[in-house]
N, C-alpha and C positions, 0 to 999 in steps of 0.2 A: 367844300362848302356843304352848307346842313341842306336836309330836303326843303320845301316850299313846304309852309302846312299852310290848312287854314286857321284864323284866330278865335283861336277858343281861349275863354278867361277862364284863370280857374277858380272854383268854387270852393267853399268852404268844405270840409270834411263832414258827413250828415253825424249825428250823437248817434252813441249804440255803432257796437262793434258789427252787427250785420245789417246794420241801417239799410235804405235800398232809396232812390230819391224817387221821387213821384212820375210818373208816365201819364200823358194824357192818355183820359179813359179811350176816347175816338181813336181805334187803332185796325188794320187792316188783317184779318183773320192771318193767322201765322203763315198758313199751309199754301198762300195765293201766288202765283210767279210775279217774276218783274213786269210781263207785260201787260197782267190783268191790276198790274199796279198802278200803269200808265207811267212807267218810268222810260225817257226816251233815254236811247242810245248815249253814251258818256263821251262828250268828245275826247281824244288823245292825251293821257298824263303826259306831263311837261319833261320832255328829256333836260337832267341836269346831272351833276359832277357826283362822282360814287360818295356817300357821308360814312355810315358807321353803321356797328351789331345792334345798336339799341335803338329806343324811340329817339325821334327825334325835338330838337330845342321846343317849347310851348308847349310838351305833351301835358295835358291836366295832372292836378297831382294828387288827385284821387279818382278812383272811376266804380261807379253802379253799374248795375246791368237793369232797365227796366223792366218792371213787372210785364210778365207773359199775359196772353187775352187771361180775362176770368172764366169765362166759361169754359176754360180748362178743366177737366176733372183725372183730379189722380188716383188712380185705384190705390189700394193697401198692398202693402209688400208680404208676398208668398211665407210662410213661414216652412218655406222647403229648403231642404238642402245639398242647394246647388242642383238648379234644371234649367234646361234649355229654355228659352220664352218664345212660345208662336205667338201671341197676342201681345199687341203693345198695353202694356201697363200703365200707360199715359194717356187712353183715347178717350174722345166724347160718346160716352152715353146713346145706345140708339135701341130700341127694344124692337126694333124690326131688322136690325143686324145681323147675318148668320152667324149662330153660334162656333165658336171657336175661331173666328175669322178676326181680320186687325180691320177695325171701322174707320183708325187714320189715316188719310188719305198717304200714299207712299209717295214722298217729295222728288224732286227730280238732285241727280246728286250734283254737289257742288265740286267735281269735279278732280276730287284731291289725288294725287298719286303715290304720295308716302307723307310719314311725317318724318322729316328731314332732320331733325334737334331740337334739341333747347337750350336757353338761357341762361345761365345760372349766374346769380348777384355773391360775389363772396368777399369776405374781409381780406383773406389772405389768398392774394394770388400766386404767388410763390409755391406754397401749400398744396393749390389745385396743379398746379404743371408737375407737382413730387408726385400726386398723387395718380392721375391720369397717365403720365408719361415712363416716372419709376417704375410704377405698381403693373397699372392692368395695361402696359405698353402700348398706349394711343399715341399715335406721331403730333407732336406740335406742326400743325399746318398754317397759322396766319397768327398775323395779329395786328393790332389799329396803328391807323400812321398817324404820325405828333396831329397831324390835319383836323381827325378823326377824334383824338383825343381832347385836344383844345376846346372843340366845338360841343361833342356829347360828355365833358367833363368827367370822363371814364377811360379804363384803361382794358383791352380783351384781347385775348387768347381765346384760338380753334383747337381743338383737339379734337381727331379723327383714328376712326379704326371702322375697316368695311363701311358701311354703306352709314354709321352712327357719326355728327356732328354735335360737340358739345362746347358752346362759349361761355368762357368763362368771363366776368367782367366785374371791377374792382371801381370806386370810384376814389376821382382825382379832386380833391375839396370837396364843396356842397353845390347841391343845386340838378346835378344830373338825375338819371333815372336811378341808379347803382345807389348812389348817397338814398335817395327817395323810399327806396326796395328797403336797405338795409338799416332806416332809420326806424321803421315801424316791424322788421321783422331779421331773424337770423338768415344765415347762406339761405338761399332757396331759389325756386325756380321761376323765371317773373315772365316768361315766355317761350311759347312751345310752338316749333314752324313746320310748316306744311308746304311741299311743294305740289301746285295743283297744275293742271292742262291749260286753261284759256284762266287768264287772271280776271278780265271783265265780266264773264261768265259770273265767276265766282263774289265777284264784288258783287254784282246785280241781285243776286240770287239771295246772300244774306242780306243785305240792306231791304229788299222787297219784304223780307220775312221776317223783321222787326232787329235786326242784328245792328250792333252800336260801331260802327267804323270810329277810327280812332283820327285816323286821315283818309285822304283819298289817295289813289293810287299814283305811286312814284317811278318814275321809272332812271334807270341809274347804265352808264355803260363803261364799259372797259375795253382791253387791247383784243377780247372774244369774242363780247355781244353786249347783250343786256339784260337785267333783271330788273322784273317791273315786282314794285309790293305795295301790300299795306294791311296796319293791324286791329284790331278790333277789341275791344273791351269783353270780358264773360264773365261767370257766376263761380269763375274757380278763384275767390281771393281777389290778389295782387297780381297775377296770372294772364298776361295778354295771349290773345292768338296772331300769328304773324302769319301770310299767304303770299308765297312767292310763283313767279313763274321765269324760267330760266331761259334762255337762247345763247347757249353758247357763252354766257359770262363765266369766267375764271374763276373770281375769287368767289369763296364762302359766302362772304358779305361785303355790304357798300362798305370802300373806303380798307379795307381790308389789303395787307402786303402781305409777299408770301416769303412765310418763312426759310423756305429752301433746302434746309438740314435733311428733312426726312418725309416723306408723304405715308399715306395709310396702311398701302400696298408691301412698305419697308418695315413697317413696325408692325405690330398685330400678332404678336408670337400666341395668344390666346384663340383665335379666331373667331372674335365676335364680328357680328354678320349685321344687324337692324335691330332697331328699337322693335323689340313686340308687343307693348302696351302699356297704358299710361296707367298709372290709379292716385286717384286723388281722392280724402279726406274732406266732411261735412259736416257742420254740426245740422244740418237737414239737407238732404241732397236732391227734393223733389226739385226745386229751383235749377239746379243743373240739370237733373235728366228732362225736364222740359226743352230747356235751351238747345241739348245737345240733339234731340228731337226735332221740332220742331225751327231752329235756326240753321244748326249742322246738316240736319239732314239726318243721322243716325238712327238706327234700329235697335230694338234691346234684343241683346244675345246672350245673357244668363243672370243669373240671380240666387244670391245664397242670402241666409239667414241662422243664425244660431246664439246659442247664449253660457256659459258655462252652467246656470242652472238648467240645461238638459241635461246634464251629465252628471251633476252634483245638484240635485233639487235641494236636500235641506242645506249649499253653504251658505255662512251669514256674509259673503260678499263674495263677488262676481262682476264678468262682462259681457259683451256681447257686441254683435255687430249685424246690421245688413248692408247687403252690396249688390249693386249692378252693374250689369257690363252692357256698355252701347258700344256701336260699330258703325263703321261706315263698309259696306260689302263690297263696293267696289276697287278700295283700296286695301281692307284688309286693316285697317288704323282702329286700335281698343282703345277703349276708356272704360277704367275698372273704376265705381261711384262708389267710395264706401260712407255712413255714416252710426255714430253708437246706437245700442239700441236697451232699452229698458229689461230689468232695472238693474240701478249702479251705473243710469249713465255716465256721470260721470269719473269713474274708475273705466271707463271703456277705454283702451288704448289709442282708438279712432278720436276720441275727445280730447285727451292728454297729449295728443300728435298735436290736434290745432291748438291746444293750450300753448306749447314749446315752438309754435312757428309764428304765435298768436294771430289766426286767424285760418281759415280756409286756404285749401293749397292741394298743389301735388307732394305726394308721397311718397313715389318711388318709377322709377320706370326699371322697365325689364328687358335684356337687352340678351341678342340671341349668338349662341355658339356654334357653331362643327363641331363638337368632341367636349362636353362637357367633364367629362372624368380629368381630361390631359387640362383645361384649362383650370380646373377649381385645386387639382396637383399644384401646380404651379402657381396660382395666386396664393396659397397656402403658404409655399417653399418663399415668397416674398413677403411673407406675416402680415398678409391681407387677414381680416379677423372677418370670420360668420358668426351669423345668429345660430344659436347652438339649438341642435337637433338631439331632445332626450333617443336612449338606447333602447327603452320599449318600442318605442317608432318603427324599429326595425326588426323588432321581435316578431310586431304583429303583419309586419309590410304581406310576406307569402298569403295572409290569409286577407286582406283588403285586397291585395293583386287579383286572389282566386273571385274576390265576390265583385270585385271591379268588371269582372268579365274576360281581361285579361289571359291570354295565354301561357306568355310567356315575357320575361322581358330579355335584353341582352348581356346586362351589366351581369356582377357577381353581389349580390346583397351586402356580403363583409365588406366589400368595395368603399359600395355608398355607405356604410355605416363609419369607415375610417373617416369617408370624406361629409359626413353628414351632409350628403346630396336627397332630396326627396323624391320621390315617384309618385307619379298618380296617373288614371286615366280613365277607358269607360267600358272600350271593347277590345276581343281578339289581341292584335296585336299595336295595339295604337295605345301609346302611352307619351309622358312627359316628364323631363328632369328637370330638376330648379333647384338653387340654394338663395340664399338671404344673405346680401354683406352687412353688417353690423353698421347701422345710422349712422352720420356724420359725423358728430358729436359726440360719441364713442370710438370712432375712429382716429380723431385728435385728440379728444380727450378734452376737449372745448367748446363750450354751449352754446358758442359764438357761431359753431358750424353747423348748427338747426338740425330739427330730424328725419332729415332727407336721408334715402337708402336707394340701393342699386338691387336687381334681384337678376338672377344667371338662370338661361333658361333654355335647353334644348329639345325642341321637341321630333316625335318618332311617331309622327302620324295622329296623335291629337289634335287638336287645332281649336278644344274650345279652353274653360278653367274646372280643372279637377278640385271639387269641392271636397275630399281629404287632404289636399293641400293647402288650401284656401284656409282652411280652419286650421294645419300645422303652420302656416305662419303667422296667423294671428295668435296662436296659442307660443309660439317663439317669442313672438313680440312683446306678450304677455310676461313670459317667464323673464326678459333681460330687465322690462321693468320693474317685477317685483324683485330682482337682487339689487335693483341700484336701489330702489326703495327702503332696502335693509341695511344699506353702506352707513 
């Protein structure tokens, strides 16, 4: 049976692809807790029978995020590239503030403990199990029972490797969330979960803080325990957030069998380990790093900017982009905010992404290895396709390595040059590898599969984003669009 919601009618879709629907002005400063909000105590979500991966029946079928307080003031974005942020870039104004100091107030955290997966909406499910299971050997772990299917009008597949959860979910006629996702947009990602400590906690704390719950909390049990959830509306697109809390429940998800064949533990010939950070795509992204501020709780922990006319002042066209990375410190959970930047907005890559997914979205998530040489080997030897990495890259690497700070690194250069793996870092001996798998939609070869990308990432004592890389993928990015450009 579906969860219990409450009844929300839905609303008309607002005009204008980034419409936003109106918020009463009277609004309770963002930064205030639940109990100077006067929010009493939530009595007990309703124990009922496990449902399914996705929203559940009467989910609205559009969703806003309402405007943040106004007396928000956004500073302007660093035109550096790639620095650390001690100052939040998002605070109110105080001229009796200590210089260099963050004047917003630091939120209490909402408790998160990893981000657990995502969602993904796709046409072809079949395609997703070749792909995850053939390719980068994720074990099929679960999938919806007829129950499950009936009800959420969709049909999902788990797939698991280390500690990374990925559902896939396909719809079955019209009407569900999947049909909904993939009426307005290509494959893409329509929900990203978080498994947190105390679930009420966490409800409390963003509902106090202006955050849009989508339900209230569910709670669901099996032959283990129980998993209490529920999900919230945000500024990233089509893109819900989901917050779980576990006790001992078995499956993945409500309403979820298990598939029995193979678990994480048996497949994973790659050793991918956790999701290391999310990055999504904006055609203005101050609206997200607000949100992610002041609702998540998140800190800002770096920030690049760049344009191809730094490098090429007289060409007659170009791109460019800025990006931030928020964080939540106590779990360790990124979010890389990119959006275009002037001028040739739009030829910016970052604009052409949302053009092809048509609207705001995530982008890519990055997902971590043991042994990045032996695994990009071996996706390769299965004609996994990368974003290709030009040969100067590596011509000039010894000499970015030496200015990087850099000691020494481990690999052999000719190495990463065969496997057009990248390096970056800042100090001594602390450095980062990463490669770029080649979009969706270039991976089938059908546009139907949107421009969603995976990126391979092992790190060797860095722990923030090297901004020579940052800029080699976007300049990758660059370079596959202008050949299909030229097709």
């Amino acid at each position: 049976m579906a969860a219990t919601r409450s009844n929300r009618s839905a609303q008309p879709r607002p005009s204008g692809f980034f419409a936003c629907a109106p918020r009463p002005a009277a609004r309770r400063p963002a930064h205030i807790d639940a109990k100077a909000a006067g929010l009493a105590a939530r009595p007990p979500a309703r124990t009922i029978p496990a449902s399914g991966p996705g929203e559940r029946p009467g989910e609205p079928r559009w969703r806003t995020t309402g405007a943040l307080p106004l007396t928000l003031l956004v500073r302007a974005v660093a035109r550096s590239c790639g620095r650390a942020i001690t100052k939040s870039p998002f605070d109110v104004g105080d001229s009796n503030a200590p210089q260099g100091g963050t004047v917003s107030k630091q939120l209490e955290p909402l408790g998160i403990k990893r981000l657990e997966g995502l969602h993904y909406y796709v046409h072809d499910l079949e395609r997703s199990r070749r792909f995850y299971c053939d390719l980068l050997d994720f074990a099929e772990t679960w999938h919806s029972s007829p129950e499950v299917e009936a009800t959420g009008r969709q049909r999902s597949i788990a797939f698991e490797a280390g500690r990374i959860a990925i559902v896939c979910s396909t719809p079955l006629g019209s009407g569900g969330r999947a049909a909904r996702f993939l009426s307005r947009h290509p494959d893409g990602v329509g929900t990203l979960t978080f498994e947190v400590e105390d679930i009420e906690h966490t409800f409390r704390l963003i509902e106090a803080r202006g955050g849009t719950p989508i339900d209230d909390i569910a709670t669901y049990e099996d032959d283990g325990g129980t998993l209490r959830q529920f999900s919230i509306t945000t500024p990233f697109g089509d893109c819900t957030f989901r917050f779980r809390q576990r006790s001992g429940f078995r499956a993945l998800f409500p309403g979820a069998i298990a598939k029995g064949a193979s678990s994480p533990s048996e497949a994973n010939c790659f050793g991918f380990q956790t999701i290391d950070h999310i990055t999504s795509n904006f055609q203005t992204m101050s609206p997200a790093l607000l949100w992610l501020e002041h609702v998540m709780g998140f800190e800002p922990m770096w920030e690049v900017a760049f344009h191809t006319s730094d490098v090429v002042p007289d060409k007659a066209a170009g791109s460019g982009l800025k990006s931030r990375v928020m964080w939540d410190p106590n779990s360790g959970v990124k979010f890389a905010n990119n959006e275009p930047k002037r001028p040739f907005f739009k030829a910016s890559q970052i604009n052409v992404f949302n053009e092809e997914l048509h609207g705001d979205g995530v982008q890519h998530a990055a997902l971590t290895v043991t042994d990045i040489i032996t695994a990009v080997r071996g996706l390769r030897a299965r004609s996994v396709a990368f974003m290709p990495t030009p040969g100067t890259y590596y011509d000039m690497l010894p000499e970015r390595i030496a200015k990087s700070g850099i000691d020494a690194i481990d690999e052999d250069i000719e190495l990463l040059r065969e496997l057009e793996i990248l390096v970056d870092g800042d100090h001594h001996h602390a450095y980062l590898l990463q490669i770029f798998l080649r979009e969706s939609s270039g991976l089938y070869g059908d546009d139907r599969a949107g421009p969603f990308f995976y990126e391979i990432i092992q790190r060797k004592g860095d722990r923030g984003f090297g901004a020579g890389n940052f800029r080699a993928l976007f300049e990758s990015i660059e370079r596959q669009q202008q050949t299909e450009g030229d097709r």
